[in-house]
One Martini backbone bead per residue (centre of mass of N, CA, C, O) as a GRO file, in nm:
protein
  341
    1UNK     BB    1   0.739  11.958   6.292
    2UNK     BB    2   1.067  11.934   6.363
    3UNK     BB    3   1.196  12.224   6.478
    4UNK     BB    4   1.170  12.520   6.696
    5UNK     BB    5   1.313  12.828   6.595
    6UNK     BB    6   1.052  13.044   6.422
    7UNK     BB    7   0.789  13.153   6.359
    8UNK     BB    8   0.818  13.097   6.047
    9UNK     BB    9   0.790  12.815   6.112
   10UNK     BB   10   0.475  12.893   6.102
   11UNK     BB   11   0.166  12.835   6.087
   12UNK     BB   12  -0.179  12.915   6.216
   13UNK     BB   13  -0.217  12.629   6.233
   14UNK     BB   14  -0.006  12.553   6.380
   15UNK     BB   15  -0.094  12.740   6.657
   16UNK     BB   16  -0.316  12.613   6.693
   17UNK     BB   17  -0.247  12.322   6.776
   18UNK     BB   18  -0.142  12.418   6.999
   19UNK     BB   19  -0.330  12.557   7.155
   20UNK     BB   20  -0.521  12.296   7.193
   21UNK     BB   21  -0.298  12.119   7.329
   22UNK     BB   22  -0.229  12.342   7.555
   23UNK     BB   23  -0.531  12.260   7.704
   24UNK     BB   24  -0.506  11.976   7.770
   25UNK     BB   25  -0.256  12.031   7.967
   26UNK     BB   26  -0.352  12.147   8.186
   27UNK     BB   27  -0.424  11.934   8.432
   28UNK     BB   28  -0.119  11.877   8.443
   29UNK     BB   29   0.026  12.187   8.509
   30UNK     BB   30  -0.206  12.238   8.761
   31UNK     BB   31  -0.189  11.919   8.942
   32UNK     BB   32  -0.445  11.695   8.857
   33UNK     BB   33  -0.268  11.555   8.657
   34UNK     BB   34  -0.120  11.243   8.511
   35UNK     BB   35   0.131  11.163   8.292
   36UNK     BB   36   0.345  10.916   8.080
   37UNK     BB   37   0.430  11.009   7.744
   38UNK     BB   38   0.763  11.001   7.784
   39UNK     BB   39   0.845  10.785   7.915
   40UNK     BB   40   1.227  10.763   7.864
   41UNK     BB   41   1.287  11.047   7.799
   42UNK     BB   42   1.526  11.270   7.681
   43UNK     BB   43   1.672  11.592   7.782
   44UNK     BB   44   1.820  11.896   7.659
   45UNK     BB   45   1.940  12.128   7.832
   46UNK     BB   46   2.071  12.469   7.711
   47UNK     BB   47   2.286  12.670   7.864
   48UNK     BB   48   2.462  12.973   7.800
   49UNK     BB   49   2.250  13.146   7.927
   50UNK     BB   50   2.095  13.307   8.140
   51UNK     BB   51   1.848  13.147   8.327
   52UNK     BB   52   1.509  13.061   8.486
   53UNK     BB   53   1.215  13.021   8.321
   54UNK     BB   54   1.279  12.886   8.119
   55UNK     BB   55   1.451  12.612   8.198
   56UNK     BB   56   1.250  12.542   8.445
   57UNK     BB   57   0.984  12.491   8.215
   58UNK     BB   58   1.116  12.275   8.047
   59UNK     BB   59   1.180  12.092   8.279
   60UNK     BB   60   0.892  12.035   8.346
   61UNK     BB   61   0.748  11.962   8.097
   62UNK     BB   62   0.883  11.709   8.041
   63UNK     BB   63   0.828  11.593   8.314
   64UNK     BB   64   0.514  11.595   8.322
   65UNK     BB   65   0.538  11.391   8.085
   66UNK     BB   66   0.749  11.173   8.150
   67UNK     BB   67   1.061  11.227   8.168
   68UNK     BB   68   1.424  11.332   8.133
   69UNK     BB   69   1.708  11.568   8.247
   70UNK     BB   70   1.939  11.739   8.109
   71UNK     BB   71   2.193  11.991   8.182
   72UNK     BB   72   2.324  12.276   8.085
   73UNK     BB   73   2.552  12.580   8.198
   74UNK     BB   74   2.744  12.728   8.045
   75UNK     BB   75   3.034  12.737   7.922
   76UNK     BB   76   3.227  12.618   8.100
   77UNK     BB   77   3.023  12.356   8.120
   78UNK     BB   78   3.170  12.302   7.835
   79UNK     BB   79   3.315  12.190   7.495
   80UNK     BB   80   3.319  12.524   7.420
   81UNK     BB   81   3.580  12.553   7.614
   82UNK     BB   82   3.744  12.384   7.386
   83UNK     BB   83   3.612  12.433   7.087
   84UNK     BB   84   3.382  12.340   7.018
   85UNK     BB   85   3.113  12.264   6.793
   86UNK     BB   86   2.834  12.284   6.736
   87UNK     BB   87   2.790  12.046   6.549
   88UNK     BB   88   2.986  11.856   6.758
   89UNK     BB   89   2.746  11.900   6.960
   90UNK     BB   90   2.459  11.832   6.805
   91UNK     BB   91   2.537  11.523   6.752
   92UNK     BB   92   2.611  11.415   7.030
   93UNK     BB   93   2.317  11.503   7.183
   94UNK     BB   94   2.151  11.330   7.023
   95UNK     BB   95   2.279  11.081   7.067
   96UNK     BB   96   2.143  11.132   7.415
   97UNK     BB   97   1.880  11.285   7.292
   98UNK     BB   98   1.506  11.346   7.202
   99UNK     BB   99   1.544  11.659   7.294
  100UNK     BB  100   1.637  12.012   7.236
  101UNK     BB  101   1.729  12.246   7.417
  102UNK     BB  102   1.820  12.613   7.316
  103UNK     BB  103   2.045  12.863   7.431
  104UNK     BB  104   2.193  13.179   7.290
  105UNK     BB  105   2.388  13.468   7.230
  106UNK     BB  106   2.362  13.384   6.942
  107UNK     BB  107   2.263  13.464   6.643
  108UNK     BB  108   2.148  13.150   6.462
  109UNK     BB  109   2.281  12.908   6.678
  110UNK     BB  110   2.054  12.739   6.646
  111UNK     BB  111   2.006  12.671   6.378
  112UNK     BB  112   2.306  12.543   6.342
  113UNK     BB  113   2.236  12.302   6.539
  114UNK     BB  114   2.038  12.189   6.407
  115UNK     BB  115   2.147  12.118   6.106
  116UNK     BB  116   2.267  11.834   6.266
  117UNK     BB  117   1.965  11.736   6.323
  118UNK     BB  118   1.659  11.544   6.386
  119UNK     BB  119   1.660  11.631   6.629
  120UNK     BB  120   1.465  11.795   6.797
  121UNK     BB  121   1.451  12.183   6.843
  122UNK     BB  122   1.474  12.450   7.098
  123UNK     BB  123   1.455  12.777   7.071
  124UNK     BB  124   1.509  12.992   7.373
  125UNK     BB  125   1.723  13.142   7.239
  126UNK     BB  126   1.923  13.422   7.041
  127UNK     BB  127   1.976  13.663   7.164
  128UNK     BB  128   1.803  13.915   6.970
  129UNK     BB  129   1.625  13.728   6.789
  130UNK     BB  130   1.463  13.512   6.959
  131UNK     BB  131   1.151  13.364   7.072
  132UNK     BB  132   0.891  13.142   7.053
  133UNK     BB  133   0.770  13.011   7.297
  134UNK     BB  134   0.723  13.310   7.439
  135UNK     BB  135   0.498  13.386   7.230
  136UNK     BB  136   0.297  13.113   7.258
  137UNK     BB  137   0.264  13.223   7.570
  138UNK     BB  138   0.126  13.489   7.506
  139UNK     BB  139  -0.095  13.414   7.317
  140UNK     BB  140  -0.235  13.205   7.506
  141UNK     BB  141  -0.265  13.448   7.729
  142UNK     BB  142  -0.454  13.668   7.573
  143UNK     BB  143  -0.690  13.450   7.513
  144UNK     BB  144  -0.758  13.391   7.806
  145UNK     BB  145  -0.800  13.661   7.898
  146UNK     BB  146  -1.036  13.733   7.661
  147UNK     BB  147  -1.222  13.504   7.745
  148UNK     BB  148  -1.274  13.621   8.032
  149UNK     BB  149  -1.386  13.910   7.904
  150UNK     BB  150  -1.547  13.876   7.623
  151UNK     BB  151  -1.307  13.867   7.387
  152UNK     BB  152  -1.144  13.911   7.077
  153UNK     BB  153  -0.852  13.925   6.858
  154UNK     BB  154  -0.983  14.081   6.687
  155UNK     BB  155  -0.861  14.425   6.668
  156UNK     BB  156  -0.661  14.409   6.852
  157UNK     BB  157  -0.489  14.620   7.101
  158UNK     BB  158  -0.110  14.615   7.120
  159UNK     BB  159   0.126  14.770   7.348
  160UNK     BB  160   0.501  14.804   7.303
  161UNK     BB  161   0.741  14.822   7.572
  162UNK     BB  162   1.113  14.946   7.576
  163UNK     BB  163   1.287  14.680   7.437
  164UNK     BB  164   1.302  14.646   7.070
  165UNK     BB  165   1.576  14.560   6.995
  166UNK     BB  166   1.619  14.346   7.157
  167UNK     BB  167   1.363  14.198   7.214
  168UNK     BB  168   1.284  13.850   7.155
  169UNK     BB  169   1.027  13.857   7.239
  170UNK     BB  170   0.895  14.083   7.036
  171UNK     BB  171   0.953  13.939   6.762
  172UNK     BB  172   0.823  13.705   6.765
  173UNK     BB  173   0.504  13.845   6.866
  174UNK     BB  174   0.477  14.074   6.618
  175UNK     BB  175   0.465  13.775   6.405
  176UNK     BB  176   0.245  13.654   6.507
  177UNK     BB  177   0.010  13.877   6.465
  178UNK     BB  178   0.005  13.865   6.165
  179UNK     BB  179  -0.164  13.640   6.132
  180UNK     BB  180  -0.425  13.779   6.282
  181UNK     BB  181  -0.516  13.962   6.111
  182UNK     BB  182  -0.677  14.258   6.257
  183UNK     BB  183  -0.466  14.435   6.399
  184UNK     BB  184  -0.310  14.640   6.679
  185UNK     BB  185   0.037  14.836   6.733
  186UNK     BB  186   0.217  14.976   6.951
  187UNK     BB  187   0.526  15.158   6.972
  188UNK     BB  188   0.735  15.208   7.257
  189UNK     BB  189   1.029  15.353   7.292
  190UNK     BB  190   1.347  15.433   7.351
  191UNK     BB  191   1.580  15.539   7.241
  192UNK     BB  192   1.791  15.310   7.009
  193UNK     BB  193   1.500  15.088   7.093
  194UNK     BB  194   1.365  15.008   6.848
  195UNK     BB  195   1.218  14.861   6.648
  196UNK     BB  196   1.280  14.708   6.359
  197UNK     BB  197   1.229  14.823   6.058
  198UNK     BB  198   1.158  14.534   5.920
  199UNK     BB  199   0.937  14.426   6.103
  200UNK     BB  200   0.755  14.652   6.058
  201UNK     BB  201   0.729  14.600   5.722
  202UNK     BB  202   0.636  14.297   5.724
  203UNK     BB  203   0.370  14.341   5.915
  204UNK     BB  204   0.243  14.567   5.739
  205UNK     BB  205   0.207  14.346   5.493
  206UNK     BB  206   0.062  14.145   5.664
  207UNK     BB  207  -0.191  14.340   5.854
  208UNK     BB  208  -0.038  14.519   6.046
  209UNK     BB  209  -0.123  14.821   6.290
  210UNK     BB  210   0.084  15.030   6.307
  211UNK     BB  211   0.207  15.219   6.570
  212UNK     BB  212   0.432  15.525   6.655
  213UNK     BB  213   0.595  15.629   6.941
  214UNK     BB  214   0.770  15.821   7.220
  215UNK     BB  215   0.567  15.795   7.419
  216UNK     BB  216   0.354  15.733   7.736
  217UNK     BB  217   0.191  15.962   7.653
  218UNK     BB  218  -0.108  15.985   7.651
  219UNK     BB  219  -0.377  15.793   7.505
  220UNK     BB  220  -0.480  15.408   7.581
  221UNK     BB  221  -0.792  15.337   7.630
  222UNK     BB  222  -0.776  15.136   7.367
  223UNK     BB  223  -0.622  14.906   7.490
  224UNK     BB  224  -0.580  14.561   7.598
  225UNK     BB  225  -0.254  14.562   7.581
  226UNK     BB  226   0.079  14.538   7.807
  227UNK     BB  227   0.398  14.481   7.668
  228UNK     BB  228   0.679  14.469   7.889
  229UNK     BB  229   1.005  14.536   7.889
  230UNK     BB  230   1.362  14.467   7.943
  231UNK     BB  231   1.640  14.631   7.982
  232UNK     BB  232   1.923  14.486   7.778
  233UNK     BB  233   2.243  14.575   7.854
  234UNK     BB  234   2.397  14.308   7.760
  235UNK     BB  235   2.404  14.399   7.461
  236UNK     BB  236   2.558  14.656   7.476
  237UNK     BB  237   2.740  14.833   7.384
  238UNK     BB  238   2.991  15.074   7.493
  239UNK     BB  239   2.872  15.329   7.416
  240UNK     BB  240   2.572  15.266   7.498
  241UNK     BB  241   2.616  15.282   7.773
  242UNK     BB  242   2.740  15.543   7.810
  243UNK     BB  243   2.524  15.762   7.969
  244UNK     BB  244   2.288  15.551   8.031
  245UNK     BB  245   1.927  15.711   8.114
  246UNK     BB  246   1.631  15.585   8.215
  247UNK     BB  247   1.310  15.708   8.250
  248UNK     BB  248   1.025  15.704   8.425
  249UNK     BB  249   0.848  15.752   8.115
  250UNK     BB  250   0.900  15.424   8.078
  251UNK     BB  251   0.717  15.321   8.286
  252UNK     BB  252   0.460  15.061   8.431
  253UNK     BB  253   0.231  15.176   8.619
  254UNK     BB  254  -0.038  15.271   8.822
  255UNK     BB  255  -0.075  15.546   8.722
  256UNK     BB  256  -0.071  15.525   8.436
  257UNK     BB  257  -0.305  15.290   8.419
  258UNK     BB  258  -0.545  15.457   8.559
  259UNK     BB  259  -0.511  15.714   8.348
  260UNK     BB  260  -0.447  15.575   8.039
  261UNK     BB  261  -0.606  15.311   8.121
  262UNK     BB  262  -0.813  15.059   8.145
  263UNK     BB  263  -0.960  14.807   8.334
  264UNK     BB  264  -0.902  14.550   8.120
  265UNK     BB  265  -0.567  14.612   8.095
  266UNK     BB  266  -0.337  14.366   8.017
  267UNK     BB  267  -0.040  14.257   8.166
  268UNK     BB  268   0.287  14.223   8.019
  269UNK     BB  269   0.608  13.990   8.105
  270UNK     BB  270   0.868  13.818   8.044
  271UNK     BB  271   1.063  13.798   8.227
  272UNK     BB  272   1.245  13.961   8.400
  273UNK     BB  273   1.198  14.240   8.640
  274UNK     BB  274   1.311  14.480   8.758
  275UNK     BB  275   1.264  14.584   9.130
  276UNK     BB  276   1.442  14.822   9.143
  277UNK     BB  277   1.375  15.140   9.228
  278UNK     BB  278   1.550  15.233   8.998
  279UNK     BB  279   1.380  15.109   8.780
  280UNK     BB  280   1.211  15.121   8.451
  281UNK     BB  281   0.924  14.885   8.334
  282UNK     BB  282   0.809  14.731   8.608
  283UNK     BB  283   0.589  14.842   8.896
  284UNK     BB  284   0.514  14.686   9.201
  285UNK     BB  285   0.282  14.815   9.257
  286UNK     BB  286   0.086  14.634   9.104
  287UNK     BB  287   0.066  14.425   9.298
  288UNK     BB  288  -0.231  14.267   9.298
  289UNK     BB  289  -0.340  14.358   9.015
  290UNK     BB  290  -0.556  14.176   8.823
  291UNK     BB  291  -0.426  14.305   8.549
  292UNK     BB  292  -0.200  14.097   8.619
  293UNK     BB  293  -0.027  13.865   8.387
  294UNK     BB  294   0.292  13.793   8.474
  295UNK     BB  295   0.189  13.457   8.642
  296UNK     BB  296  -0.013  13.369   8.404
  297UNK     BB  297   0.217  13.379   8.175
  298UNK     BB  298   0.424  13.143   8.360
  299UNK     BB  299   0.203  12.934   8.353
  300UNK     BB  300   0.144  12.873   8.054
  301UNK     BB  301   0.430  12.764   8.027
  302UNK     BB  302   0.361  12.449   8.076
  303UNK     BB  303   0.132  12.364   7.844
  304UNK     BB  304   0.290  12.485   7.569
  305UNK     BB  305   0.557  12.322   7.614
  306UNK     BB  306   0.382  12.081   7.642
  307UNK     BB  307   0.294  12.051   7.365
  308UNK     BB  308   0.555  12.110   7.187
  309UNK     BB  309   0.659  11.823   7.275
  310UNK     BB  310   0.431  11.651   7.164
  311UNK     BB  311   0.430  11.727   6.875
  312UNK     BB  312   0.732  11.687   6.804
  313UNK     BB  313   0.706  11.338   6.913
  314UNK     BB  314   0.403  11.250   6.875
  315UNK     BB  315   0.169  11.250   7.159
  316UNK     BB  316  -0.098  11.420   7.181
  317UNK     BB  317  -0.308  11.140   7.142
  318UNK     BB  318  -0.266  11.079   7.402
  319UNK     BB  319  -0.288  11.180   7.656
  320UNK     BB  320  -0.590  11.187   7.788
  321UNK     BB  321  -0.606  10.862   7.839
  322UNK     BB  322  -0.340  10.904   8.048
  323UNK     BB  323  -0.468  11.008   8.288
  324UNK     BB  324  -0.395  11.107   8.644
  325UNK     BB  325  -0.460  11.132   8.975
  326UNK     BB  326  -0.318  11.325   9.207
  327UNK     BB  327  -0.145  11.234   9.539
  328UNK     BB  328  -0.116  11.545   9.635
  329UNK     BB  329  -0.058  11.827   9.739
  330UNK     BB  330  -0.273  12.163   9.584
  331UNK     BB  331  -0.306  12.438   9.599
  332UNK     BB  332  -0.538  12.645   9.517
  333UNK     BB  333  -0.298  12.879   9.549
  334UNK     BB  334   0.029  12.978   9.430
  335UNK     BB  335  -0.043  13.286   9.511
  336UNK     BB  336  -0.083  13.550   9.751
  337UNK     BB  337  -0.196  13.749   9.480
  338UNK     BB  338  -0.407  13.621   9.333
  339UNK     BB  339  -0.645  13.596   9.127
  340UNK     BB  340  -0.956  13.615   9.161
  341UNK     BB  341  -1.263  13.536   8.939
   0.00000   0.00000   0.00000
């Protein structure tokens, strides 16, 4: 690789060896060991878009292998409120950093981005398009957790509900899916909101097993994975907002859950999830199920991201060597409702 911009430019090869150097980086990522094959290097976090989990997760791992961060938030504080063009601030911060991650609300202009430098660059949101590392780290999820119920990905059937036209992180995720094929995944969306008609013909191209359904209404209990999105509304004209509201019908509760799919189905959501009362995506009652495997997959993403750019970098032949005890206090436990297993 050269730079991830999407799903697209990897292969199946290329998804294993992330998710083995992956798999290297547990202690390091987990606060067990120590690594500094980075020391020196700099990264380039660039968020135009709000972002808390992407941006402080690229953040840490960086940093976890031995790196330095420079942040830039939002239009206002940066030289593209004064016009300057993509192709002239990527040029520029190559200039001073090693690898550039970047999010933006413009589909397409990660990509854009990147064609004016050789430096590294991961596109960490681009709009409505794409997430390849939440894709990566929700897939790396899938694994550790089919491993741990000693099940494996083969024919695995996974649900995807919510916002499925904005949500670019299952348009990510139902392309590597399809690398892995044969696989089943079933589709419920709010009207309006369904997956693009062009994806689910690729995928289903590709040896994956669509089927779309109207709600959440039915039977699931062949489900193995419950994969949740937040309604975009960021995303709406003006038009779509106009008297959207969307019922309790399409929520991810423990009703559903008990009721309609198996004991161990596993939940799974991009974050953020709405938490208020109105909200109606994935619901607190959840909490301390452990089922509920939306912070194991919050933190999956720093030894994925740091894979990512070991890969990138070319040293992840490197870390295994370079490993040392951390010197500090790091709790058995980083939640207090983490599931023991």
């Amino acid at each position: 690789m050269s730079h991830l911009l999407s799903i697209d430019s990897l292969s199946r090869d290329d998804i294993d060896h992330l998710m083995r150097v992956a798999a290297t980086m547990e202690p390091v990522a987990q606060r067990r060991k120590v690594t500094r094959v980075l020391e020196g290097a700099v990264l380039g976090n660039l968020f135009f878009e709000a972002s808390t989990r992407t941006r402080v997760s690229f953040h840490t791992a960086f940093s976890r292998l031995g790196g330095s961060v420079c942040d830039t938030t939002g239009f206002t504080f940066s030289s593209m409120a004064k016009g300057e063009s993509l192709y002239d601030t990527s040029r520029v911060m190559a200039g001073y950093c090693d690898a550039i991650v970047m999010r933006h609300p413009d589909q397409g202009s990660v990509a854009e981005f990147a064609g004016a430098t050789h430096v590294p660059v991961i596109n960490a949101g681009d709009g409505p398009g794409e997430h390849p590392s939440q894709a990566l780290l929700d897939f790396y999820t899938i694994d550790k957790e089919f491993s741990r119920q000693g099940k494996t990905l083969k024919g695995a059937h996974v649900l995807m509900t919510g916002d499925l036209k904005y949500g670019r992180t299952v348009h990510s995720l139902i392309k590597l899916l399809a690398l892995y094929a044969p696989m089943r995944v079933t589709l419920v969306a709010p009207p309006g909101l369904e997956m693009p008609n062009h994806l689910i013909e690729r995928v289903s191209r590709q040896g994956l097993d669509v089927e779309v359904r109207e709600s959440l209404a039915g039977d699931f209990s062949d489900v193995d994975v419950v994969y949740t999105t937040r309604i975009q509304k960021e995303r709406f004209t003006a038009e779509m907002s106009e008297g959207f509201n969307l019922s309790r019908d399409f929520t991810v509760h423990r009703a559903f859950m008990d009721s309609r799919c198996n004991p161990s189905t596993i939940i799974m959501h991009p974050l953020p999830r709405d938490s208020r009362p109105e909200a109606n995506d994935l619901d607190v009652d959840l909490n301390g199920d452990p089922r509920l495997a939306i912070f194991r997959q919050t933190d999956n993403g720093i030894p994925v991201r740091m894979a990512i750019f070991a890969t990138l970098l070319k040293v992840e032949h490197l870390i295994e060597r370079d490993l040392r005890d951390v010197p500090w206090f790091v709790p058995g436990s980083v939640g207090v409702d983490d599931a023991k297993f």
